[in-house]
N, C-alpha and C positions, 0 to 999 in steps of 0.2 A: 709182489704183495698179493695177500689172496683176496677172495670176496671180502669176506669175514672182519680182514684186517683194513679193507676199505671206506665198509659199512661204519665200522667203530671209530675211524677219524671222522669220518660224517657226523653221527652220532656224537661224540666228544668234542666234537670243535678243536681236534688237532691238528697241528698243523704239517700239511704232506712234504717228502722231504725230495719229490720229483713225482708228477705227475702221469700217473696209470693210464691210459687214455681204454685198457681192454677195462679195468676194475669199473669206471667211470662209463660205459657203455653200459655194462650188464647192472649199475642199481638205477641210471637215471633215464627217465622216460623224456624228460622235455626242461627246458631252460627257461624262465619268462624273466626278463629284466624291465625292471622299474614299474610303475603300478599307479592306478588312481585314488584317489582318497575319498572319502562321501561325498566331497564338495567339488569334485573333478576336480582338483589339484593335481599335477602328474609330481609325481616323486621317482626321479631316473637311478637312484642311490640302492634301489631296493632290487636283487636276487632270488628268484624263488628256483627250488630247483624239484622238482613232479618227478617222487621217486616212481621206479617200475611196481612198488608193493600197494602204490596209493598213497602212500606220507608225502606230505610237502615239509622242507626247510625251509627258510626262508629268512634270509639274512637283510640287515639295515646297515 
């Protein structure tokens, strides 16, 4: 798989058909799971993934 074609299942919300671990190096900068809410609620359900460009995804 190339960058390109990795970026666009990110971007698309496709789903991978085996998992690139070199594609997945070179766009994501950092993993943060689960997250506080205004009221300090913890929510463990939440993926944010700190691409290397600066864009966050961020799944629920």
């Amino acid at each position: 798989m190339s960058l390109n074609q990795g970026l666009n299942k990110f971007k698309y919300n496709e789903i991978m058909q085996y998992f690139d671990k070199d594609v997945f190096e070179l766009i994501i900068e950092n993993v943060i799971i689960g997250e506080k809410d205004s009221k300090g609620k913890i929510n463990p359900r939440v993926i944010n993934f700190i691409l290397k460009s600066g864009n966050e995804l961020k799944y629920i």
